[in-house]
SEDRENVO-845494 format. One line per 3 residues: number of its first residue (from 1); for each residue x, y, z of N, C-alpha, C, CB. Coordinates in steps of 0.05 Angstrom, whole numbers. Each point is the difference from the previous one (the first is absolute). Glycine has a CB too. Layout:
NUM	X/Y/Z/X/Y/Z/X/Y/Z/X/Y/Z ~ ...
This chain:
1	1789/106/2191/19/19/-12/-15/22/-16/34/-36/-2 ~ -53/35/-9/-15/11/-25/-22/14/23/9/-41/-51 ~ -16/27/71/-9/23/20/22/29/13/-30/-48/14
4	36/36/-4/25/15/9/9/19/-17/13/-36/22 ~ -13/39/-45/7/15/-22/-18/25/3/14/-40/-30 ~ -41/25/23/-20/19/-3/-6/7/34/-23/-22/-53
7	27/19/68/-5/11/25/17/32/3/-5/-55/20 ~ 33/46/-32/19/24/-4/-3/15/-21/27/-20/20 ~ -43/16/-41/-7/14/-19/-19/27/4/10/-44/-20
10	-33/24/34/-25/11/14/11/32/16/-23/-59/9 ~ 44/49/10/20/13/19/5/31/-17/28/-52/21 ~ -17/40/-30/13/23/-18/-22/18/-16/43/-32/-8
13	-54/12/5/-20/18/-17/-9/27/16/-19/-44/-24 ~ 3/35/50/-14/18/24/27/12/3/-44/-28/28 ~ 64/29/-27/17/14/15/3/28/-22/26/-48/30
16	-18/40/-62/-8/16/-14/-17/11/3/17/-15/-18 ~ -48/6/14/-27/17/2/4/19/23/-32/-38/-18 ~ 39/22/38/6/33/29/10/16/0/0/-14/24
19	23/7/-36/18/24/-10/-4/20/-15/19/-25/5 ~ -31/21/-30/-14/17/-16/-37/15/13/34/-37/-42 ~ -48/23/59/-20/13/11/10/24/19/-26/-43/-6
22	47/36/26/17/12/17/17/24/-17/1/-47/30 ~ 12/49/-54/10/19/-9/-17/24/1/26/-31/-24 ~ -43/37/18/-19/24/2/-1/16/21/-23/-22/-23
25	13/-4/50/5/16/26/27/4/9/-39/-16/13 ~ 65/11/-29/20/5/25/5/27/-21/26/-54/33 ~ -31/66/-62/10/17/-7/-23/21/8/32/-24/-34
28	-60/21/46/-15/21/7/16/13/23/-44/-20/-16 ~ 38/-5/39/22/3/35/26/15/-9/-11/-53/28 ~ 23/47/-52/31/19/-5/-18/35/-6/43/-51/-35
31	-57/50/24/-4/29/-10/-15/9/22/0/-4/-52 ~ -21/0/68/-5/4/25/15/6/24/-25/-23/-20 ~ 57/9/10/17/7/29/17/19/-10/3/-45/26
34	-7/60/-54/27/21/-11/-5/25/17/6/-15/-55 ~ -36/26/48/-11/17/15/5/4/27/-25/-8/-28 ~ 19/-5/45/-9/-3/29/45/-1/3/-74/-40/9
37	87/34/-25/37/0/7/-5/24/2/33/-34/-25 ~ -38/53/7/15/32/-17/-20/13/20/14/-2/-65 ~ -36/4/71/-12/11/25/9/-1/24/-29/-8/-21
40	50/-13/34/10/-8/21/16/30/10/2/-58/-17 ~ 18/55/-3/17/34/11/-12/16/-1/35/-3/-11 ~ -51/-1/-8/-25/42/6/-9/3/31/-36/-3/-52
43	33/-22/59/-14/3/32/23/3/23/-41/-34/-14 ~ 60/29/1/31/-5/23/7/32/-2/28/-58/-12 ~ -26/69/-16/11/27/-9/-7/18/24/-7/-7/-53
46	-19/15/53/-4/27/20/-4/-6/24/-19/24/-29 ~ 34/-55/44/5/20/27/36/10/1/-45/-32/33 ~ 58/23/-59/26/9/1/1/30/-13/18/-51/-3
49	-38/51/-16/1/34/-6/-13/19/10/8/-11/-33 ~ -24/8/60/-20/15/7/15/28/4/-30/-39/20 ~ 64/33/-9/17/18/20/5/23/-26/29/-40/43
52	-16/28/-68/1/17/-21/-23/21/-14/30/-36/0 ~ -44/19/3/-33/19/-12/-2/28/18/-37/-52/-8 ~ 47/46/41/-13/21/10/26/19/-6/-37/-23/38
55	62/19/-37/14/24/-6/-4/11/-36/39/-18/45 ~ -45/0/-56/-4/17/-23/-28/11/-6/35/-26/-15 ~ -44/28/33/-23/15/-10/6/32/13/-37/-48/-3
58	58/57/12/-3/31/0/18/10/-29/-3/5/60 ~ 23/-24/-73/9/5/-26/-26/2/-15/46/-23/4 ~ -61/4/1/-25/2/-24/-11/29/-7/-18/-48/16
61	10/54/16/-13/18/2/9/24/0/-18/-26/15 ~ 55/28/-11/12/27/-4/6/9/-26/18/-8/38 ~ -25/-17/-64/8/3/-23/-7/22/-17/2/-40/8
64	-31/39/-8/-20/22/-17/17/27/15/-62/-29/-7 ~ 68/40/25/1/21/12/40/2/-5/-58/-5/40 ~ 66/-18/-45/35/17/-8/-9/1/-32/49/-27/39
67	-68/21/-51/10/0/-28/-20/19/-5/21/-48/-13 ~ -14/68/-16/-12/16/-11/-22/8/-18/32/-4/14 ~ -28/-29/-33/-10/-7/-23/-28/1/6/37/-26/-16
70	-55/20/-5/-28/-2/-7/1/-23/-21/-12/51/9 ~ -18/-57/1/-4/-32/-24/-17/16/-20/-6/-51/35 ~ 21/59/-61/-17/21/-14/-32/-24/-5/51/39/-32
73	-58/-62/39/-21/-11/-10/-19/6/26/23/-36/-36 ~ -5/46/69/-22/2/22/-14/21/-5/24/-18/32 ~ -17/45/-48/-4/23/-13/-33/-2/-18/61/7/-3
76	-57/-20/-10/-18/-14/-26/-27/-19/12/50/-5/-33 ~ -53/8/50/-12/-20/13/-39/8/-18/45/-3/60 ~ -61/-15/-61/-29/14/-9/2/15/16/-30/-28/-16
79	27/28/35/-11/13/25/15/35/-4/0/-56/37 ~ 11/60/-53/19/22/4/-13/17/-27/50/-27/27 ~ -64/7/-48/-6/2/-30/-21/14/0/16/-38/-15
82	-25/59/4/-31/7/6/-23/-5/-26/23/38/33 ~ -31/-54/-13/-33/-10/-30/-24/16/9/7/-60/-9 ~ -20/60/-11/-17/25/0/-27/-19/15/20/37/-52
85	-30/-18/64/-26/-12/8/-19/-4/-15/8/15/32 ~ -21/3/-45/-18/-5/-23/4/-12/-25/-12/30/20 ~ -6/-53/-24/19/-13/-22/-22/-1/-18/39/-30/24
88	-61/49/-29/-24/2/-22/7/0/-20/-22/20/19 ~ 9/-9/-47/5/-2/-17/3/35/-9/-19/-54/-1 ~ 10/67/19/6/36/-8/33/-2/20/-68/34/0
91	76/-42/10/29/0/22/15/-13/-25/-16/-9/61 ~ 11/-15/-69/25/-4/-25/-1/19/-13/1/-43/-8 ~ -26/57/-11/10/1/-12/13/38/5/-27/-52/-25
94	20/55/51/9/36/2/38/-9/8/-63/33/30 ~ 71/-57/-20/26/3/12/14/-18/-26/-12/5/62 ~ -2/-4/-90/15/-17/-17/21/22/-11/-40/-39/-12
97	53/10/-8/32/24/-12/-25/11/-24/70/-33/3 ~ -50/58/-11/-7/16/-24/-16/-14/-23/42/24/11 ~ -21/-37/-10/1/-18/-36/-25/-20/15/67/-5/-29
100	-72/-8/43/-30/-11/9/-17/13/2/14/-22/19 ~ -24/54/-3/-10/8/-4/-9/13/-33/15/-8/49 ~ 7/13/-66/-13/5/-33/-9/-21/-9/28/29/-14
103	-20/-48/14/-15/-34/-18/-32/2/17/55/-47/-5 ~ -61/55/30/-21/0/9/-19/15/-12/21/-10/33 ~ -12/35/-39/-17/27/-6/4/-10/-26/7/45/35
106	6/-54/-54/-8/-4/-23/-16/-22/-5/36/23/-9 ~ -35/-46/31/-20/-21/-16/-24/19/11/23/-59/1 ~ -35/67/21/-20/9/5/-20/28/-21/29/-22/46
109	1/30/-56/-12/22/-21/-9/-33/-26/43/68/11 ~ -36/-76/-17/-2/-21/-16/-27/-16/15/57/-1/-17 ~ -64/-3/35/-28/-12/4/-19/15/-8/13/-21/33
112	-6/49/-22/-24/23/-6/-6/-4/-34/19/43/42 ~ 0/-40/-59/-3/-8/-23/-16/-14/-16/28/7/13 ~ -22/-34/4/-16/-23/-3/-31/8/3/39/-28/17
115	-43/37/6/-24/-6/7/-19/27/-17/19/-29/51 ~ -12/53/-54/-3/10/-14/-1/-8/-43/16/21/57 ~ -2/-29/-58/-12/-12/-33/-21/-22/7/50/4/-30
118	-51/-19/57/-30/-24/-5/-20/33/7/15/-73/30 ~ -19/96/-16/-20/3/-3/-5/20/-30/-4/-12/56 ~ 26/28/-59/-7/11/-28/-3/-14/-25/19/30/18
121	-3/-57/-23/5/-8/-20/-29/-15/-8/54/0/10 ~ -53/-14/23/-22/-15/4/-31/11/-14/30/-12/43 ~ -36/46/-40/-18/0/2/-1/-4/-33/-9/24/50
124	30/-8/-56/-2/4/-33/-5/-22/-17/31/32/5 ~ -11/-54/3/-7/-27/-12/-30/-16/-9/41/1/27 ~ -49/3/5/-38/-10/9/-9/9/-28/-14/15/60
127	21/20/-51/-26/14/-25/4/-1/-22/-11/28/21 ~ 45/-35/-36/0/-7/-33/-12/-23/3/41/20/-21 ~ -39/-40/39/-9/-31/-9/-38/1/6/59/-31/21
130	-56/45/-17/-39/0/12/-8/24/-30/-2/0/78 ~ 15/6/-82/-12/29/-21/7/-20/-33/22/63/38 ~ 4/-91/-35/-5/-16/-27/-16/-18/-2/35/6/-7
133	-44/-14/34/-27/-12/-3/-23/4/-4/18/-13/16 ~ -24/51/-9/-17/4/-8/-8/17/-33/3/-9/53 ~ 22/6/-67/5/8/-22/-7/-23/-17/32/32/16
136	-26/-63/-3/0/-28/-18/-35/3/-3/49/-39/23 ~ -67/42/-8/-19/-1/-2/-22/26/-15/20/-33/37 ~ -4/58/-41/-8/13/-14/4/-1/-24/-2/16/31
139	31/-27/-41/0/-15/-23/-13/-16/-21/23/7/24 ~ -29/-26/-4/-9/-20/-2/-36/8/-12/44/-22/40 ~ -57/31/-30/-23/14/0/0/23/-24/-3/-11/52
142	35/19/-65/1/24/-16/-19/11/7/20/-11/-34 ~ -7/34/52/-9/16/4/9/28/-20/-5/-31/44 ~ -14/50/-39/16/30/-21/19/16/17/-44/11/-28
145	58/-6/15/19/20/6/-9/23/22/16/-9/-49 ~ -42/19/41/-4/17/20/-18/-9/32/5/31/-48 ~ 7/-54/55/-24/-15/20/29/8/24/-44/-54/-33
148	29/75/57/9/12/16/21/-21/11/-41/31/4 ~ 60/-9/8/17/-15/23/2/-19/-10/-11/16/39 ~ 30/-24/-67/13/-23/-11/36/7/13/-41/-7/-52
151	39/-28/58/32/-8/21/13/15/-27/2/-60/38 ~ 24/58/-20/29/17/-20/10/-19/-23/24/25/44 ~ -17/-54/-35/1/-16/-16/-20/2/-29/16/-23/45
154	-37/19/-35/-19/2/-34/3/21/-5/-36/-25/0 ~ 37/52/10/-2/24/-11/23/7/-18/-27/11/39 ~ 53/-19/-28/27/4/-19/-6/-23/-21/39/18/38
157	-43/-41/-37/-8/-20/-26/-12/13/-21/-7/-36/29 ~ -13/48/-14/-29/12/-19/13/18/-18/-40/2/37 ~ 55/18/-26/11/21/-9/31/1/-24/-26/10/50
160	34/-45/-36/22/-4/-20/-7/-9/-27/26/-9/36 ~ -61/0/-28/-1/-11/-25/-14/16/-28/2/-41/34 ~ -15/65/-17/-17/14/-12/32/13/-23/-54/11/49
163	75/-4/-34/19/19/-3/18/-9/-28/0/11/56 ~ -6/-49/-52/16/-17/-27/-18/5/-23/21/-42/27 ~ -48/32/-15/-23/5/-22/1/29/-17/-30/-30/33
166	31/54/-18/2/20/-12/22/4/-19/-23/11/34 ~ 52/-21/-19/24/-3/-20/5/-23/-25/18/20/43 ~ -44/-40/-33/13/-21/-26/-28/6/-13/39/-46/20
169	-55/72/-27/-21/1/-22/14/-7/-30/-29/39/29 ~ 16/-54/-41/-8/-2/-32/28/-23/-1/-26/60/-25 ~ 32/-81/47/22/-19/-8/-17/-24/9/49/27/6
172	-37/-48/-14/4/-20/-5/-9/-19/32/37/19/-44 ~ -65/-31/45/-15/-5/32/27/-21/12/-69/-1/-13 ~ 81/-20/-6/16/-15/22/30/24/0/-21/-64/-13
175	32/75/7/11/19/8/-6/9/14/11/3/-22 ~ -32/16/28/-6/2/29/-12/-15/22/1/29/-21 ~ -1/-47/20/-7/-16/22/25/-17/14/-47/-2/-25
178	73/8/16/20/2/2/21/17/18/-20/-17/-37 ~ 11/36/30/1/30/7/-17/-5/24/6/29/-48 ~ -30/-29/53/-16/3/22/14/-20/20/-45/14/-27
181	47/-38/25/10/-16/17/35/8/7/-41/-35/-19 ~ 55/46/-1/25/1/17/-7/31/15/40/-34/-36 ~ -57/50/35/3/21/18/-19/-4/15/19/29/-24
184	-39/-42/29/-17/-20/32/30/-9/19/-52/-35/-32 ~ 68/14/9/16/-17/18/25/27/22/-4/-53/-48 ~ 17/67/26/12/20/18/-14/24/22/29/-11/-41
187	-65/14/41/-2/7/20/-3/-15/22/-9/29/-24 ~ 3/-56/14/7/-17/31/18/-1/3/-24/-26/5 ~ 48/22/-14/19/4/7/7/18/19/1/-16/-34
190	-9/47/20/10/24/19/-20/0/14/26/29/-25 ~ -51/-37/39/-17/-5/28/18/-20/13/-51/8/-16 ~ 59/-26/8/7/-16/19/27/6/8/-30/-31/-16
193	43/46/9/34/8/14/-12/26/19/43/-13/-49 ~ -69/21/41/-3/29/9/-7/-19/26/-17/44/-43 ~ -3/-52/47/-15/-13/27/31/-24/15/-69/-2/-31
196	81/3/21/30/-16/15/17/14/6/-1/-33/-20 ~ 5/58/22/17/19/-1/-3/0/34/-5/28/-56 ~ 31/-29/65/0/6/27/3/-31/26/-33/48/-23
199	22/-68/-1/8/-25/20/22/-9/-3/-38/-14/4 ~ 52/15/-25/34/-7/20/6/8/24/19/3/-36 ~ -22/15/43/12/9/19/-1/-16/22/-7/38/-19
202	-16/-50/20/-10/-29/19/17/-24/0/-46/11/-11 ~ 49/-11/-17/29/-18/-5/22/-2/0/-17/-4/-12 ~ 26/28/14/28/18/23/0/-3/24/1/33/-22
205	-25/-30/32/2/5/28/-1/-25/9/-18/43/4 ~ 10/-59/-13/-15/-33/11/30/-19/-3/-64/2/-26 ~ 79/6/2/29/-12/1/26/9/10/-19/-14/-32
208	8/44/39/26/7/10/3/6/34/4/18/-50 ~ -25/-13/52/-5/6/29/22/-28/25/-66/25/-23 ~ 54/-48/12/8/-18/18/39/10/2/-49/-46/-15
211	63/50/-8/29/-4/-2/5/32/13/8/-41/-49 ~ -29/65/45/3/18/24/7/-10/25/-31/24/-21 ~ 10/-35/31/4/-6/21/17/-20/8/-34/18/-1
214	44/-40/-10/23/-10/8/29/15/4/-26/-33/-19 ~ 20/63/4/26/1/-5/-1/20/38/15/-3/-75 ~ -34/10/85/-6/15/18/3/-16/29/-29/28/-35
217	26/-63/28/6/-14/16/30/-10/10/-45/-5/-16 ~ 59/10/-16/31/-14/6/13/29/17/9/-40/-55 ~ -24/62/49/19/22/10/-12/3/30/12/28/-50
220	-27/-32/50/-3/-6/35/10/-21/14/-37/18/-6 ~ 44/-47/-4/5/-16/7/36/3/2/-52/-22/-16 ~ 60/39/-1/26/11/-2/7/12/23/-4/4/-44
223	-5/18/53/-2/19/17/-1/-6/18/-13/20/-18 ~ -6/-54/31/0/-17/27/25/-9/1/-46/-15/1 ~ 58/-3/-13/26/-9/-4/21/21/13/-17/-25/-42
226	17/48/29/19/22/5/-5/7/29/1/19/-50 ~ -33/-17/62/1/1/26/6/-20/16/-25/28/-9 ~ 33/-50/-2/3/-25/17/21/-6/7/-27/-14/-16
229	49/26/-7/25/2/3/2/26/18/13/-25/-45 ~ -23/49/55/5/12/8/4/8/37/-14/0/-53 ~ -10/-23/55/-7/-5/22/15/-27/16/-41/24/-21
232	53/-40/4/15/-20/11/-27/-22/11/50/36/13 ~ -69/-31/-22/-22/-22/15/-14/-18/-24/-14/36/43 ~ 6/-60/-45/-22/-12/-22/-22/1/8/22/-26/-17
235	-34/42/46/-23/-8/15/-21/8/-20/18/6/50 ~ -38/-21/-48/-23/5/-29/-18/20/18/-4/-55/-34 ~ -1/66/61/-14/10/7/18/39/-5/-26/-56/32
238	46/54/-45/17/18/-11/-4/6/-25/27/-14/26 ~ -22/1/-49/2/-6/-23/-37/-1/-13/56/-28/13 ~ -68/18/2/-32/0/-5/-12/20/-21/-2/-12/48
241	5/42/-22/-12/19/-15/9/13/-30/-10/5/46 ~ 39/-19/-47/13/13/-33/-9/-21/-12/45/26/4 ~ -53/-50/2/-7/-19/-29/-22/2/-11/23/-30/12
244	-46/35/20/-23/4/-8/-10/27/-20/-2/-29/44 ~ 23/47/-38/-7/28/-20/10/-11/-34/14/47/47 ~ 8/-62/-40/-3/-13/-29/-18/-20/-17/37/10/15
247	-46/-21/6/-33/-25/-11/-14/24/-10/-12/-47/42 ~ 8/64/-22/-21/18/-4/1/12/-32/2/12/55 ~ 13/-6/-64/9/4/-33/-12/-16/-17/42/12/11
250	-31/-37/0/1/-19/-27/-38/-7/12/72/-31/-10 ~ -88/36/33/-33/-4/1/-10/14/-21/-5/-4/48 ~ 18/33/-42/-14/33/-19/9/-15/-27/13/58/32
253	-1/-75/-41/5/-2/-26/-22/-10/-7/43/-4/-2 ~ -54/-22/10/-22/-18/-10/-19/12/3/15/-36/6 ~ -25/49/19/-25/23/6/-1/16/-23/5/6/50
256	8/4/-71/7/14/-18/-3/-10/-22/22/18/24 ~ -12/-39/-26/-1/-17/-23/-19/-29/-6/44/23/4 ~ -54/-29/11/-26/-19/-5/-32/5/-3/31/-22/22
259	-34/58/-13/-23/7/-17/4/12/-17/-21/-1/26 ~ 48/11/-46/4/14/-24/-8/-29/-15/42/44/10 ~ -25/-69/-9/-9/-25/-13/-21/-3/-9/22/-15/20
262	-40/7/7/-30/-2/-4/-15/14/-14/4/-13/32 ~ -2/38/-31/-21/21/-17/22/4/-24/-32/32/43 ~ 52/-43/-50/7/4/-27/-10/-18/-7/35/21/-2
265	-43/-46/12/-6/-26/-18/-35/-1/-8/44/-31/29 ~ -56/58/-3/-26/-1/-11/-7/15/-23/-9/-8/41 ~ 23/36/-46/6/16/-11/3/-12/-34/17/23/50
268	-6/-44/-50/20/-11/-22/-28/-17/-9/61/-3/20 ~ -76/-5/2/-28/-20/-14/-17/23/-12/-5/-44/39 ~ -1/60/-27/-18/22/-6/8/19/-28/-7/-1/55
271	33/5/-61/11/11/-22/-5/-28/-30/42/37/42 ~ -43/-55/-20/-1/-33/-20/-31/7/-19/25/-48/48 ~ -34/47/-25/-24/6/-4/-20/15/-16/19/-10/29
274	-1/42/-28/-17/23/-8/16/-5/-36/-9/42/59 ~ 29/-54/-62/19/-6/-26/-22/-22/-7/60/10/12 ~ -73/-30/-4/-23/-6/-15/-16/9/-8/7/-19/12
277	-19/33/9/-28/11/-13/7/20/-23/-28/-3/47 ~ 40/19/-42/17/23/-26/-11/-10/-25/51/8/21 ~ -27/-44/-13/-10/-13/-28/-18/-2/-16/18/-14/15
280	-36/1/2/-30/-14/-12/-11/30/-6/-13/-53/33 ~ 14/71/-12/-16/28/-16/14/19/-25/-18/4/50 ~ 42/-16/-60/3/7/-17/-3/-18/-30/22/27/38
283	-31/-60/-29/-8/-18/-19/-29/9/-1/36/-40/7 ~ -48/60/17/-35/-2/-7/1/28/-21/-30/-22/56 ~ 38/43/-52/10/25/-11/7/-4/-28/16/16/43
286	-3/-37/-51/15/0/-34/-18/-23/-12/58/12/8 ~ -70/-35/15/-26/-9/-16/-21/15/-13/8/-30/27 ~ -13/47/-10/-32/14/-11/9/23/-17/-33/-8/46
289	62/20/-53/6/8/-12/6/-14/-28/5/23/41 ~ 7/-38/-36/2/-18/-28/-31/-8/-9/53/-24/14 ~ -66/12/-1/-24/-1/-7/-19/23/-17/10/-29/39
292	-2/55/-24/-18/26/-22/16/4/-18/-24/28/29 ~ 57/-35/-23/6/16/-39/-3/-34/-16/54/55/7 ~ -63/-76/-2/-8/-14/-14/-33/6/-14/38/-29/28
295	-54/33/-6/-23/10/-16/4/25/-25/-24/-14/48 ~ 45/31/-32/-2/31/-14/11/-19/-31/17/53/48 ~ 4/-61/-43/4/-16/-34/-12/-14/-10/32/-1/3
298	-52/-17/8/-20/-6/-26/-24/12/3/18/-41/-8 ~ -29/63/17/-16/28/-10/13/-3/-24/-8/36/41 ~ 31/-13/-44/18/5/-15/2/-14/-22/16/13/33
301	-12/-37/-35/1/-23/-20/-24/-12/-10/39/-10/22 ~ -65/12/-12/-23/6/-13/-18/20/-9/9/-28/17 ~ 3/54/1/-10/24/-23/14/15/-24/-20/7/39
304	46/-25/-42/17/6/-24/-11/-11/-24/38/3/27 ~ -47/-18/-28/-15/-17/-26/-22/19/-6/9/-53/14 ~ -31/44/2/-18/35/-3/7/24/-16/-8/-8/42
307	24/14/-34/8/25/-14/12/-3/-27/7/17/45 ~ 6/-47/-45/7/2/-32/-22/-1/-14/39/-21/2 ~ -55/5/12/-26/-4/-16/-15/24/-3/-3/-43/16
């Protein structure tokens, strides 16, 4: 009995297990036969419509010719669009709009600029910073007043100080040494705004240039749009030559504006620069000055006793 049980258990069991291995393939065979149904009449269809196809094809063909209309988009076609052949960089920019062409001519008057203050400014800069070095060392050496072809730097020092000395006779030596140093400090001062005079402009041009030229890009990129709409086409071999005259803007910007940068930032070391040396030659200038009206006062303070005596 207890065999028999499990014989039919066993039964059942495999009969389940087949059933469930078997489910897979009978729902593939179902989706395999949906296809190959719905294809059945496509193949039956045209030998029942062959008879219809042929009379309607002189309606097909009489159609275009009763009707009047136009496909305003067959009109519009590229093919109908005219793009320019030359697509250089003298062709953008001779067939650009107005307002592209001025942002052009002005960054380009704005390069000339540029390049013009590195060579004038340039040269000027070299020779104050080469003429305070060679002033630190004539200093340094005290030299006299009349020792030829003295730089501009020592020569205005020399002269500012001779000019205090003369005005602060018969006073008081730290009073003037007071005096001497605040009119040293304001002619470095006025050398050094004098020798900087003219490089902003580097810094105008180096920050503004780029937003020139963007603004030279949105109005060309504007202008493509407007032809794009005009033409009824998005073909990019259409649209090309107006975007590219607008890149071309926003290039002239940076061409314009990344060597104003550069030579303002060298410019700015070199002005760093020549504002040091100023310095130190005006600490060597009021040393050796303070130093003789210290001797001249104690002369002074030892031939006064003398004389009482």
């Amino acid at each position: 009995m207890t065999r028999r049980l499990a014989c039919r258990a066993a039964a059942a069991l495999s009969l389940a297990l087949g059933l469930t291995l078997a489910q897979p393939a009978l729902s593939w065979a179902q989706s395999a036969a949906t296809p190959a149904a719905a294809a059945a009449p496509a193949n039956v269809v045209p030998a029942t419509a062959t008879a219809p196809a042929t009379n309607a094809a002189p309606a097909a063909t009489a159609a275009p010719a009763t009707t009047g209309t136009t496909d305003p988009t067959a009109a519009a076609t590229p093919e109908a669009a005219t793009v320019p052949a030359d697509l250089s960089v003298k062709a953008l920019v001779r067939h650009a709009d107005r307002i592209v062409k001025g942002v052009l001519l002005l960054l380009f008057l704005a390069s000339i600029v540029t390049w013009t203050m590195l060579l004038a400014k340039g040269i000027e800069l070299w020779q104050a910073c080469r003429g305070v070095g060679r002033g630190l060392r004539l200093a340094e050496s005290d030299a006299p007043d009349g020792t030829a072809d003295l730089p501009r730097a020592l020569r205005l020092m020399r002269h500012a100080v001779s000019a205090e000395l003369a005005a602060s006779e018969g006073t008081a030596v730290e009073g003037t040494k007071e005096r001497l140093d605040s009119r040293l400090r304001r002619l470095e001062m006025r050398l050094a705004r004098h020798i900087q005079r003219g490089t902003g402009i580097l810094a105008t041009i180096g920050a503004v240039s780029p937003f020139v030229g963007l603004f030279g890009t949105v109005w060309g990129i504007m202008n493509s749009f407007v032809g794009i709409a005009k033409l009824h086409t998005t073909n990019l071999a259409v649209v090309a030559p107006g975007i590219a005259e607008a890149l071309l803007a926003t290039a002239a910007g940076l061409v314009a504006a990344i060597p104003a940068v550069v030579i303002y930032n060298i410019f700015a070391r070199w002005v760093g620069a020549y504002r040091h040396g100023l310095g130190d030659l005006g600490e060597i200038v009021l040393r050796h000055t303070s130093r003789t009206l210290d001797r001249g006062s104690a002369v002074v303070g030892r031939t006064r006793p003398m004389a009482a005596e």
